[in-house]
N, C-alpha and C positions, 0 to 999 in steps of 0.2 A: 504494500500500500504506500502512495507518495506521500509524501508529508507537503498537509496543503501549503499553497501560496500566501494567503492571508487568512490570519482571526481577527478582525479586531468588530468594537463597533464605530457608528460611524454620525459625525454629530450631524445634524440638521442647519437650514438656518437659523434656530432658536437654541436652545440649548437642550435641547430632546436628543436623544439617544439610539438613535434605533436596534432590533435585534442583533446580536454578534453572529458572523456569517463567514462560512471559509468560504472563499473567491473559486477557487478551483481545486479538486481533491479528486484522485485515482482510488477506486478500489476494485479488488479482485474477490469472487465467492472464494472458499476454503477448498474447498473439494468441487474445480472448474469439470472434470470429467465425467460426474455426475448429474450436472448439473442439466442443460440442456444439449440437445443436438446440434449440428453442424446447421440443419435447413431449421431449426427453430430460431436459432440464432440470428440467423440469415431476415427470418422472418421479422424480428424484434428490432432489429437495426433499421429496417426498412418499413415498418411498420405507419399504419395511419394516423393522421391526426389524430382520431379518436383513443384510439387505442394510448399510442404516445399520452394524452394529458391523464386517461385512465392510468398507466403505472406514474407519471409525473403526481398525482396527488396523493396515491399512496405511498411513495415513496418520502415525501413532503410529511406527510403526515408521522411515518415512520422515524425518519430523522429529529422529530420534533418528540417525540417521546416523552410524556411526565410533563407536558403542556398545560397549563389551568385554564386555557381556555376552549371550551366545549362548541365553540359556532364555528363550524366550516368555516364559512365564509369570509372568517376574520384571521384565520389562518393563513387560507391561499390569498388574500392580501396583505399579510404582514411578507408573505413572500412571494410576493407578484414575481421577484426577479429569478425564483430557483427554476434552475431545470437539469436537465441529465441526460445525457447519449450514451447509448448502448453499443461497443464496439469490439467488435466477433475477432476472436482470435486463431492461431492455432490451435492453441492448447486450452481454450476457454475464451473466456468473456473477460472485459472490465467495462466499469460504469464511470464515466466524466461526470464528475457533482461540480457545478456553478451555480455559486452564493446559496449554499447548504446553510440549515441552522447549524450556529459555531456550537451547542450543550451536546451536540453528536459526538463530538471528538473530543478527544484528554493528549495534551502533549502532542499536539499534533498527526494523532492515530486516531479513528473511527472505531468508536466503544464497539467489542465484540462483538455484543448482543444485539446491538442495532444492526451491525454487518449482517448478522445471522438472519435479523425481519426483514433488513431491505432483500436482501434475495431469497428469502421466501417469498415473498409478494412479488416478485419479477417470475420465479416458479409456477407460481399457482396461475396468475392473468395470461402467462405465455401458455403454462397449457391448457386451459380452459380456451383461450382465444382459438387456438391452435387445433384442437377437438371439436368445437364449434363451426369456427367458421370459415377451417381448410380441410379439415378431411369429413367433419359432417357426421361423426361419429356418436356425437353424446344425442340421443335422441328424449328430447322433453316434450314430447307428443304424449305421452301418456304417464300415469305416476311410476311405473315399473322403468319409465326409461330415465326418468326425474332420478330414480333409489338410486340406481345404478350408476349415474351421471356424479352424486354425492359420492359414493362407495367409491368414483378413480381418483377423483379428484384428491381426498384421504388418504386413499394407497398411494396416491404418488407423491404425499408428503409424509411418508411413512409414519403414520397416526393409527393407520387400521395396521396391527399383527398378529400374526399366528400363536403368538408364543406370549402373548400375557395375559395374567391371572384379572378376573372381575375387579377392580380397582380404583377405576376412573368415576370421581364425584362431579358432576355440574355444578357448579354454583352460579347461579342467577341473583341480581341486584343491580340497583341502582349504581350511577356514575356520581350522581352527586346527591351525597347522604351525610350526617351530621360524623361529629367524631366519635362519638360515643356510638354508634353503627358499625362506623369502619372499624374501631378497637374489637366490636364485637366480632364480626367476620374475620379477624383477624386469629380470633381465639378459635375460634370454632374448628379454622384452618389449621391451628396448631394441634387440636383435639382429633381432625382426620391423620395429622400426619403423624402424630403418634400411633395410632392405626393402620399406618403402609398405605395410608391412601394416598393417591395423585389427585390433581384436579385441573379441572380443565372448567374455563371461564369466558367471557367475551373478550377477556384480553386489553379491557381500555382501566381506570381509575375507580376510587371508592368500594366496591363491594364485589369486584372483580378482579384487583390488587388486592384486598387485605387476607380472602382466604389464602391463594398463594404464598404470601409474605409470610403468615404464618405457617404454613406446610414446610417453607423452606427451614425454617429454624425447628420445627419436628424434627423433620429429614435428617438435620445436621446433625441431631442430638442423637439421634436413633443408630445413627452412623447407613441411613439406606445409600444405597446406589443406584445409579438409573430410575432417578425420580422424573416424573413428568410435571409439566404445568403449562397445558395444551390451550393457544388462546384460538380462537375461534372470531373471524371479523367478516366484514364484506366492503367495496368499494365506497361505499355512499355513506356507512356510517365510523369509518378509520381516522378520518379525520378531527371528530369530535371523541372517539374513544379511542386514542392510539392507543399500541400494543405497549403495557408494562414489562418495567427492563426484567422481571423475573421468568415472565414467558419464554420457555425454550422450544415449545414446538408451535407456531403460528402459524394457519391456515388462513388462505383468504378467498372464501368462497363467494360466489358470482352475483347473489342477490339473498334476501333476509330470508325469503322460504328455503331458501338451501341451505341457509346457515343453520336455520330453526332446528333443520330436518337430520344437519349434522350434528346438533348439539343430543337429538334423544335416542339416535342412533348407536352412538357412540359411550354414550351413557350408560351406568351399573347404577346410577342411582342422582336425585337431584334434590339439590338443596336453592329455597329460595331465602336471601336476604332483601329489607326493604328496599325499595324503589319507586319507581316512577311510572313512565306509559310505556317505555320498556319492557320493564319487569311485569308490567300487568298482559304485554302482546306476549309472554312468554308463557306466562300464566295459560293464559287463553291457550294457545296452541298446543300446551302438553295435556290440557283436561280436554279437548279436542279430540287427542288421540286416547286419553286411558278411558273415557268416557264409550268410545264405539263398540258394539256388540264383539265386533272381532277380536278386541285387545281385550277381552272379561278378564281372563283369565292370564295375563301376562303379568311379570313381576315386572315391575321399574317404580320403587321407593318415591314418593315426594314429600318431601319438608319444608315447613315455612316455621320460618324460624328469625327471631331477631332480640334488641336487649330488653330487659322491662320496661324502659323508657320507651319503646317502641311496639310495647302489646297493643295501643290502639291501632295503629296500623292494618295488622294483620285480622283485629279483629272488622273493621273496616270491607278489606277486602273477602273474609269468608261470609259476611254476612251482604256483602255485591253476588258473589257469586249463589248464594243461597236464594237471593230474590228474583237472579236472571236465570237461574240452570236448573232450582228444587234443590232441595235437604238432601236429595241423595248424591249429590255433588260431592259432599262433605268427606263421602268414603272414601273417595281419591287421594284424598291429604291428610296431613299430620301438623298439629301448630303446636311446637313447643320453644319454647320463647325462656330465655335468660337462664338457660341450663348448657354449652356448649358438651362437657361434656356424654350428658345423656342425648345430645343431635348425632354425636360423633357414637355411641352406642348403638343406639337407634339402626344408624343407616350399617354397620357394620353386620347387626343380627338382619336387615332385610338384604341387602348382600350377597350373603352366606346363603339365605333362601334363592335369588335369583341368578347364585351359582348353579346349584343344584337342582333349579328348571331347566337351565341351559345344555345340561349335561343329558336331561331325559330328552330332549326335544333335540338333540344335535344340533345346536344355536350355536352362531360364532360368538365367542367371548368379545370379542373388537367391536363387533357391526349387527345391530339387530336388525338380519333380515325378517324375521316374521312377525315385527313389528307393525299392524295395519295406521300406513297416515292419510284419512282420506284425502279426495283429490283436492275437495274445496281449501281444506288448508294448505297443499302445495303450489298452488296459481299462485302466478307472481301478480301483485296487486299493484296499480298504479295508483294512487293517491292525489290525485286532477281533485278540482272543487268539486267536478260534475259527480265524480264517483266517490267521494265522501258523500255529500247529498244522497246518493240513492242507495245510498247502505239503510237494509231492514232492520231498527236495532227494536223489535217487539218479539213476544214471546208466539204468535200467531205461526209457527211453524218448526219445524224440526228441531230439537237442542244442538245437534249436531251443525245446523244451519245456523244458529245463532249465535252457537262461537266462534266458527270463521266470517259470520258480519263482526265482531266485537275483537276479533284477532284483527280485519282488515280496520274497525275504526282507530285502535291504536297505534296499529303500525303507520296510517297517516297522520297522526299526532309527533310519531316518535320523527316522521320525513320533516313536517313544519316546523319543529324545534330546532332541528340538528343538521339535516344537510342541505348542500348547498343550494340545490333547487326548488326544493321542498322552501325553504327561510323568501329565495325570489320568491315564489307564485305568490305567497301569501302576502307579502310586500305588494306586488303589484294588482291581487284579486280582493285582497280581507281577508279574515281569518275563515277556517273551513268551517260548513254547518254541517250539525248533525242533526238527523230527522229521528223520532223514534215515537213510542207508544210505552204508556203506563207505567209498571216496575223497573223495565230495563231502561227506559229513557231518563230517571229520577236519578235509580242508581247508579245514573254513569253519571251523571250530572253531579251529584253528590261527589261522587270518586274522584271524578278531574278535579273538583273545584277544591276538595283536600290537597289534592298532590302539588294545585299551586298556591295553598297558603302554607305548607308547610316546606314549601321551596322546593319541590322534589323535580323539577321540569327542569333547571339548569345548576351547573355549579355558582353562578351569581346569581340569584332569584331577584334581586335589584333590578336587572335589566330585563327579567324574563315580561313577555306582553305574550296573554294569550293566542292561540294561532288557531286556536276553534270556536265555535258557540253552539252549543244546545239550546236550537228552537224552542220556543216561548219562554227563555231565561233571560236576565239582565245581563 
């Protein structure tokens, strides 16, 4: 790796400061032979506009790492001037970084860890683009070709293996949560990894950092090896939640249902800490699926779980779910709150059970294929005013129907808070409406309007301006 040209920063005509930025900077992946092919390569160098600003803002994002601020948009303008060229070698690849954020590098070297994310995310978009939309291979015509399309994309960032034991915890949570939240995830994390558990997270701040953080200091104590702490992102929402420096295996899958799809696939078991419309489209999506006739009988653990200062929350949310879905919702979950660890217990004895299904049913330990996701929750949603608007949010048909209308109203909430297109429309349209009927229209109304007194929509709640409304509310 060269040692950049410049760090410094650089004054303004006033006395402002701007970001510290290496001017130009060489680096090389670790293992080039590995990494891509000769005609992928070929491909990536030559590659389209589109494609091109697609790895430019993840990579942006990546470089920027432990960021506190959560808006796209104020990101790729703090660094209107970065960019990067890809250029094919013999023996591999290297990547030109111009006007990089300078907190990537120590002494003039690109922190490990970050080398590690930026070519992951050059891996994963290369193959995915590459699968897609030159040899035509990943087919998302139907959910079996959606499974399958998640299942290469995993094996080719060596996440799905043969050879490991049931182990991997989800933990789901909010980006931006109090301290007394994050300490708490943080124990919780240290309560799994005293247990040999890994965890695998979204990858960005708050309650996605602190299980890890504490796993790693288990891990350390425990003396394990070959720990994991599997982040899990996608293009649109990396920039508001970069990848935490403790994540060593980062994935960046193509859009938020495949990430969904990766994160319960991949799962032995899942833990929720408080959050936001995130954490609630996550919500939605896993009682989606443990909720279908197909999956009765299928092990995969859920917990919500957070500190005593935070039991109203969750009670909040089981009694949302209880007025939009019935009581028998309730089965699905487990709420034990300000105990880490009897969480860390808990999920260890249901585990142990979901080993020992796996083992009658000849189930891969990696990848649950017989996991049913139906279709409705794998369409990729586009979040336009129009189709907010015409989401059915009343109890007048199917439960299975009304969690992916309530899966897609969040995920359009999580698009107007956080990225960058999603923050335009609503700038230039208003904030999104939501239409609904009775219990479920109330309840959601209730629900948002908590997440934004209690500041759960951004990491500065000072700035935050709602980006939705629920018809006939103030």
């Amino acid at each position: 790796m060269n040692i950049p040209d410049q760090l410094a920063g650089e004054t303004t005509g006033g006395n402002e400061v701007t970001l510290p930025r290496v001017a130009r900077a060489s680096v090389r992946p670790v293992q080039t032979l590995d990494l891509l092919t000769q005609r992928e390569m070929a491909s990536l160098a030559n590659a389209d506009a589109s494609l091109h600003e697609l790895f430019r803002r993840c990579a942006l994002a990546i470089l920027n790492t432990d960021g506190y601020v959560d808006d796209a948009r104020k990101v790729y303008e703090a660094y209107a001037d970065f960019d990067l060229q890809v250029i094919p070698e013999p023996r591999g690849l290297k990547l030109e970084l111009f006007n990089a954020p300078g907190e990537a590098f120590v002494d003039g070297k690109m922190i490990e860890g970050i080398r590690h994310h930026l070519f992951s995310a050059l891996r994963d978009i290369v193959y995915t683009e590459h699968k897609l939309a030159e040899q035509q291979t990943f087919d998302l015509s139907n959910p079996e070709g959606v499974t399958d399309a998640v299942f290469r994309i995993l094996r080719n960032a060596n996440v799905v293996r043969s050879n490991v034991q049931p182990r991997l915890v989800v933990c789901w949570g909010g980006h931006s949560i109090s301290r007394v939240e994050y300490d708490y995830s943080k124990t919780v994390g240290y309560s799994l990894g005293l247990r040999g558990f890994d965890i695998c997270t979204g990858c960005g701040p708050g309650a996605m950092k602190g299980p890890m953080k504490g796993a790693a200091i288990a891990h350390a104590k425990q003396l394990s090896s070959n720990t994991r702490y599997v982040g899990l992102s996608e293009p649109g929402i990396i920039a508001a939640e970069s990848p935490n420096a403790i994540v060593n295996e980062l994935v960046i899958l193509p859009d938020i249902e495949k990430r969904l799809e990766a994160f319960v696939r991949v799962a032995h078991g899942i833990l929720v800490f408080p959050g936001g419309v995130g954490t609630a489209e996550e919500i939605m999506f896993l009682l989606g699926i443990k909720m279908h006739p197909a999956n009765a009988h299928i092990e995969l653990p859920l917990i919500f779980t957070g500190p005593r200062e935070s039991a109203d929350y969750f009670a909040q949310i089981d009694r949302f779910l209880r007025d939009c879905l019935g009581e028998e919702v309730s089965e699905h979950y487990k709420i034990i709150n300000a105990d880490p660890a009897a969480v860390a217990r808990t999920m260890k004895s249901s585990i142990k059970a979901l080993r020992r299904q796996r083992i009658e049913q000849n189930e891969s330990f990696s990848y649950s294929w017989t996991l049913h996701i139906p279709e409705e929750l794998q369409q990729t949603f586009l979040p336009t005013h129009d189709n907010m608007a015409a989401l059915a949010l009343h109890r007048d048909q199917p439960a299975h129907q009304l969690v992916a209308e309530l899966r897609r109203a969040f995920s359009g909430i999580v698009v107007g808070n956080v990225k960058d297109f999603g923050v335009r429309a609503v700038e230039a349209h208003g904030p999104y409406q939501l239409h609904g009927e009775g219990e479920v229209i109330d309840g959601l109304a209730a629900l948002l309007e908590g997440f934004v007194r209690d500041g759960r929509m951004k990491i500065d709640p000072a700035s935050y301006r709602p980006c939705f409304e629920v018809a006939g509310r103030p």
